[in-house]
MIMARVO-689542 format. One line per 10 residues: their letters; for each residue x, y, z of N, C-alpha, C. Coordinates in pm, whole numbers. Atoms other than C-alpha are relative to their C-alpha. Layout:
A> X/Y/Z/X/Y/Z/X/Y/Z  ...
This chain:
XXXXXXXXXX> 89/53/104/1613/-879/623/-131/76/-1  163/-63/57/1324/-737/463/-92/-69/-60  80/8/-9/996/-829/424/-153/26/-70  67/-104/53/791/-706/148/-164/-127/-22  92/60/-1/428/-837/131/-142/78/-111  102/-67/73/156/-784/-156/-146/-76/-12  153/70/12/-208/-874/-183/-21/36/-141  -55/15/136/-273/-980/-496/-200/-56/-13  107/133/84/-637/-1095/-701/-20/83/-125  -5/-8/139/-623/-1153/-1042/83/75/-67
XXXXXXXXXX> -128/-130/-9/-286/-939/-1052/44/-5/-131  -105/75/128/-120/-1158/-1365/96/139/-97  -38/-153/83/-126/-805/-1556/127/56/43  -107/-54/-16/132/-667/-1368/76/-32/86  -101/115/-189/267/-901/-1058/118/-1/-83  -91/11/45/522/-981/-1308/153/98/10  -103/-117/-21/706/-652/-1350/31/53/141  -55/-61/-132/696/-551/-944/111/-121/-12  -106/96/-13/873/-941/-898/98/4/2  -128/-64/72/1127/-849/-1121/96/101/23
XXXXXXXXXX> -98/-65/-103/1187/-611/-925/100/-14/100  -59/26/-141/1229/-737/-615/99/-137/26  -45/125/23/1392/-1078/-724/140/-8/34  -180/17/4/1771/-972/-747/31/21/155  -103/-65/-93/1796/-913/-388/-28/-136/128  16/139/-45/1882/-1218/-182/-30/39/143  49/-42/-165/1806/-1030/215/-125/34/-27  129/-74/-38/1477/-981/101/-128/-130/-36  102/65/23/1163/-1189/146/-162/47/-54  103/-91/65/894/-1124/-72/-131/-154/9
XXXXXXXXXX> 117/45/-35/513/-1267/5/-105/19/-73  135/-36/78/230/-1296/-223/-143/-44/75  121/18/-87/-91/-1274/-29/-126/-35/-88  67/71/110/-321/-1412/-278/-180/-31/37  149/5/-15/-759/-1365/-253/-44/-126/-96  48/111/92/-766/-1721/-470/-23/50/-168  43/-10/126/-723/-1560/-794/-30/-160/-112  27/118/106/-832/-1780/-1102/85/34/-141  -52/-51/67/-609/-1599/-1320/170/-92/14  -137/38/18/-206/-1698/-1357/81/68/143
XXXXXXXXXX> -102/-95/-87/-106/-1466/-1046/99/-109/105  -80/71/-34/-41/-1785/-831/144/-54/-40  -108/62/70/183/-1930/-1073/119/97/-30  -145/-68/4/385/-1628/-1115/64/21/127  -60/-38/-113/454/-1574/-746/89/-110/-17  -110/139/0/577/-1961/-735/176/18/-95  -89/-14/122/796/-1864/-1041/111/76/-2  -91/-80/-74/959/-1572/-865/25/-34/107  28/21/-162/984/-1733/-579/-4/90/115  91/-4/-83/768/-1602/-344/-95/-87/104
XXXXXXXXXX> 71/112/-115/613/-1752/-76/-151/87/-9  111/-13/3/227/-1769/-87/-54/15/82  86/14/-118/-41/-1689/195/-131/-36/-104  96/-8/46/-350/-1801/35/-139/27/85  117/-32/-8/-710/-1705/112/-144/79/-14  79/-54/61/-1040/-1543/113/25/155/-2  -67/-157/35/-1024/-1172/-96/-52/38/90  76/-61/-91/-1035/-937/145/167/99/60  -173/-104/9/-725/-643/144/16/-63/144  -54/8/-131/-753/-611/503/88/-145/89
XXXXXXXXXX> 1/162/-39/-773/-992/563/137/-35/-25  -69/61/61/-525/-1067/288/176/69/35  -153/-93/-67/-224/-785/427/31/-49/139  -1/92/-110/-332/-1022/768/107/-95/4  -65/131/42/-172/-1325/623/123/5/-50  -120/-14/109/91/-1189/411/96/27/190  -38/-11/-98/204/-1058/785/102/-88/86  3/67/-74/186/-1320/970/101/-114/-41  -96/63/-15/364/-1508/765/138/28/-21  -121/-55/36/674/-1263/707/83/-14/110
XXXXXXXXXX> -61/32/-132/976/-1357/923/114/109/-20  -83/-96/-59/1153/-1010/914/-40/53/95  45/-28/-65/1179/-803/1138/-26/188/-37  100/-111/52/1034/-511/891/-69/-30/-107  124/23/69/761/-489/682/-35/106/-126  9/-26/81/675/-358/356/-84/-14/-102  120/62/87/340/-391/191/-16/100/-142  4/-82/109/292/-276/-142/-98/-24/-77  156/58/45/1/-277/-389/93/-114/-168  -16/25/163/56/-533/-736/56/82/-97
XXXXXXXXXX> -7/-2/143/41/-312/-987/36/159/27  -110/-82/56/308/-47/-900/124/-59/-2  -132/26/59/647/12/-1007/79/21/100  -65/-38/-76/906/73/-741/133/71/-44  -95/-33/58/1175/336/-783/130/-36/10  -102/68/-15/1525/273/-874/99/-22/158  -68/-28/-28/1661/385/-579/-97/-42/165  111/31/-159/1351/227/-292/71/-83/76  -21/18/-183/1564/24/-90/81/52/83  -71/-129/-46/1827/283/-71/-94/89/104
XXXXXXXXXX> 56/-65/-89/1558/502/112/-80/-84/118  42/69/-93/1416/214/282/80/-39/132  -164/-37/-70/1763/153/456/29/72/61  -24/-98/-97/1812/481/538/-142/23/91  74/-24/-144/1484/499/734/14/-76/79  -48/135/-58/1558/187/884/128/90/69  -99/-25/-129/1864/336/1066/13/122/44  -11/-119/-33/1759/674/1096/-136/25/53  136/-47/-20/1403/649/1181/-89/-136/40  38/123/-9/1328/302/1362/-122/11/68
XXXXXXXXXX> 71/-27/-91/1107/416/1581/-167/77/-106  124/-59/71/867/543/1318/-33/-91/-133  -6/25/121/699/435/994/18/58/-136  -12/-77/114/718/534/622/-104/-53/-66  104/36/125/555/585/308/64/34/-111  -40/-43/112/634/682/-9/-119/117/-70  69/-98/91/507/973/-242/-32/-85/-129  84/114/81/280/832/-549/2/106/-147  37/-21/144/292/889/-932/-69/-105/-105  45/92/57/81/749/-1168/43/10/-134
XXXXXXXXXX> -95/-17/152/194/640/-1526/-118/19/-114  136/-9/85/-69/847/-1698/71/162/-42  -42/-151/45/31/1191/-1915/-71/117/23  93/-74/10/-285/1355/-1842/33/109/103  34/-58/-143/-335/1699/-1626/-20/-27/96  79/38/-106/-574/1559/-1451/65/-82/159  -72/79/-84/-308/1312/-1313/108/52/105  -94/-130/-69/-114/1578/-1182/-71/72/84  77/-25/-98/-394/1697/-1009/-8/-54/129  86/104/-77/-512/1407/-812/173/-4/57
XXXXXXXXXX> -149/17/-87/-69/1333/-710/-25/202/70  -18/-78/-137/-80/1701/-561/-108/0/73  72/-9/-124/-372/1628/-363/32/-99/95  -19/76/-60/-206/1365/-235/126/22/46  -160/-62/-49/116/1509/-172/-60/109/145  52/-74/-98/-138/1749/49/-74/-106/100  101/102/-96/-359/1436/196/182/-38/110  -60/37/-46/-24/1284/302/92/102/105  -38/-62/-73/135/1558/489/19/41/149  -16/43/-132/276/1468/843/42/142/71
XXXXXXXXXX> -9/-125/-77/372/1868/925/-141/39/32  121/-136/-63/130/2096/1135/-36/98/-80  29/-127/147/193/2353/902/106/-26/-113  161/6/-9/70/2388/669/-22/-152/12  112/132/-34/-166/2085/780/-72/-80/-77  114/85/81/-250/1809/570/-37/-129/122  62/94/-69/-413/1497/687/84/-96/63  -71/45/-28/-99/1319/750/-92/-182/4  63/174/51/-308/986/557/61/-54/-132  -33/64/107/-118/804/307/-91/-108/-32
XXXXXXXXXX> 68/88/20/-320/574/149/103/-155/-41  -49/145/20/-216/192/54/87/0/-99  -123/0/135/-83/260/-301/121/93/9  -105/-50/-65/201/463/-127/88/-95/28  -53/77/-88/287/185/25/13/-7/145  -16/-14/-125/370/141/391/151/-103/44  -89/76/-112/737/43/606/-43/-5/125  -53/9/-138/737/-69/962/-5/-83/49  -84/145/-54/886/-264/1174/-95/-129/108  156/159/-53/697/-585/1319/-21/42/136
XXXXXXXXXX> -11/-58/-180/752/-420/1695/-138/60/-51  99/-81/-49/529/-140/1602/-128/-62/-73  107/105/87/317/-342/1323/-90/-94/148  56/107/-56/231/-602/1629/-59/74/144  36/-121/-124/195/-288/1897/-125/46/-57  116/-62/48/-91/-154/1707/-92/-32/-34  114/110/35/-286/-484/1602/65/-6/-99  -45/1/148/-148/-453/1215/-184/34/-34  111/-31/117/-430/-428/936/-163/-61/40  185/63/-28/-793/-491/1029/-41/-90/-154
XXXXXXXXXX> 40/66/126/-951/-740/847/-118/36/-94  77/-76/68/-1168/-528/629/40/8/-153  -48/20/140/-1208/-521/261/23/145/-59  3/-92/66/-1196/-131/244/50/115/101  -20/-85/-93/-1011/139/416/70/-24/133  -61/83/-82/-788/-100/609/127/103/39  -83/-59/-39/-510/120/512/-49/143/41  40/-110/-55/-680/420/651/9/-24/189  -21/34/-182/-707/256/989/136/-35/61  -95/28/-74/-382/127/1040/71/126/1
XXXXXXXXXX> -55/-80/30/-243/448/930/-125/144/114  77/-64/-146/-490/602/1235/91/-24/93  -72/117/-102/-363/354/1473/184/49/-16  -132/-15/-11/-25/422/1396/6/187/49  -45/-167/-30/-52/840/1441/80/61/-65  -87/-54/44/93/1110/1309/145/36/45  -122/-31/-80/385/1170/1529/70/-172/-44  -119/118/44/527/794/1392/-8/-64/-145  7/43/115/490/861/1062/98/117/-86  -104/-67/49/769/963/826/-12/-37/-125
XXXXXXXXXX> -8/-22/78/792/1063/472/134/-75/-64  -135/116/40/1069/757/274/72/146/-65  -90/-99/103/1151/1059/-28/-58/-171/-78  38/130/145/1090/889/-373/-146/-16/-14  100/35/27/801/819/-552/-37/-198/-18  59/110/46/550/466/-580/-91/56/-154  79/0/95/436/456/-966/-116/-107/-14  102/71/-40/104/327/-972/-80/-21/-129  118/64/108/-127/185/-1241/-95/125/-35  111/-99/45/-384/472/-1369/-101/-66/-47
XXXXXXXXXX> 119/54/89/-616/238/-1558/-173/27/71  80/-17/-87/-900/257/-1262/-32/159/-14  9/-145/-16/-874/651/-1282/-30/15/-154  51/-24/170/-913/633/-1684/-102/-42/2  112/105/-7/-1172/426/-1648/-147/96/26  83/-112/-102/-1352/646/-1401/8/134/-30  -82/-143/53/-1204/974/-1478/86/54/140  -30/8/-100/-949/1098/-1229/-37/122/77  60/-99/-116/-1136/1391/-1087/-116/-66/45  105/47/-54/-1450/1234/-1059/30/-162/98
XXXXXXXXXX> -43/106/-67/-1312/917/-902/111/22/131  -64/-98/-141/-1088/1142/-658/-109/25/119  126/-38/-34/-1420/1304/-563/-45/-73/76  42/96/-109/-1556/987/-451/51/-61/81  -88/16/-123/-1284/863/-286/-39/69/87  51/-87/-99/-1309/1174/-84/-102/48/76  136/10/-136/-1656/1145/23/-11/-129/10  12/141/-29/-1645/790/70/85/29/144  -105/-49/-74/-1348/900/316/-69/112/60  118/-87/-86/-1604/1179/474/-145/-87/99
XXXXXXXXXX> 75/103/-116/-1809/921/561/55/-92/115  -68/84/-123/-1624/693/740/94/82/114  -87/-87/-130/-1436/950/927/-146/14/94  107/-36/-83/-1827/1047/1022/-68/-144/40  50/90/-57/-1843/663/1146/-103/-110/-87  73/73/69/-2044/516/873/44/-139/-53  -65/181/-22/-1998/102/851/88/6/-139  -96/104/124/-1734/-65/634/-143/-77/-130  108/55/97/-2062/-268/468/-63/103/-47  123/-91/58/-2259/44/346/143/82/-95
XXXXXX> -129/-65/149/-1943/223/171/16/-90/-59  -36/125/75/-1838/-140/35/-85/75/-147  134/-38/117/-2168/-85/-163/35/105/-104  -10/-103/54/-2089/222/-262/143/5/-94  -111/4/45/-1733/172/-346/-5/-105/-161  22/161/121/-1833/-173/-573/-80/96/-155
């Protein structure tokens, strides 16, 4: 049994379509971790049945709860408002019996036509890169997603309760040597990157992510991030 767990506020927009996803498959327990939206998101988890963790927003906090209360014995956090491909628990499966001992991620597309968007996925095809050579950072970020199994999830602490860069730390904590590439892409929402533009909102990511590597608090990027 699997385990999939999402943190969710004010999701309504698109909780629907992951659900739908994940609904037809009766070995799999799916968890809505829920920051008290005021929006409809509760009511759709109930609706798909999902089991709820409720409490205060807070990623780190809220990927805490979704955890804690998942009774597989793997794990699968994903963000709202992507799509999952046809073929994700097929590769989930096969890491699962070929690669227990490590975690996964997935490769990330966003559903946007632009260049730009094509940009920002190969820098992340380079951020994520678990070989030596050539050497990327071997950091998937959150909207990748993340598998692993509650052994190593509960060996490592799981997710700090932090509202920013949670999945940067567990994805420390875990190391590169137990981290493995699923195959397949996570399609991800673009609206945030239109919004922003997606070079200039890359950009900051990436020094936001310069700082905290150089130790600078969770509360002073918040700021910056908001």
């Amino acid at each position: 049994m699997l385990s999939v767990v999402i943190p969710t506020l004010n999701a309504e927009k698109n909780l629907a379509a992951l659900l739908t996803q994940l609904r037809p498959m009766s070995d799999l327990e799916t968890i809505v971790s829920d920051g008290l939206s005021i929006d409809l998101t509760q009511e759709l988890a109930i609706q798909y049945g999902a089991r709820l963790a409720l409490g205060s927003p807070s990623r780190g906090g809220q990927l805490r709860r979704g955890a804690q209360l998942a009774c597989s014995e793997w794990l699968l956090f994903i963000h709202a408002d992507c799509r999952l491909s046809d073929n994700w628990r097929d590769l989930v499966d096969r890491h699962i019996a070929t690669h227990p001992e490590k975690a996964g991620f997935f490769g990330l597309k966003y559903d946007s036509q632009k260049m730009a968007a094509r940009w920002v996925e190969l820098m992340v095809v380079w951020r994520s890169m678990t070989t030596r050579f050539p050497r990327g950072w071997a950091l998937p970020y959150g909207d990748q997603g993340l598998l692993i199994s509650r052994r190593l999830y509960d060996e490592i602490g799981g997710y700090p309760d932090w509202p920013l860069f949670e999945d940067v730390k567990i994805i420390e904590n875990i190391g590169r040597g137990r981290l493995q590439h699923l195959g397949g892409k996570l399609t991800t929402c673009h609206s945030k990157y239109e919004q922003d533009g997606f070079i200039r909102r890359g950009w900051r990511n990436f020094s936001l992510m310069r700082r905290y590597k150089k130790g600078e608090s969770i509360d002073s990027l918040m700021n910056d991030y908001n």
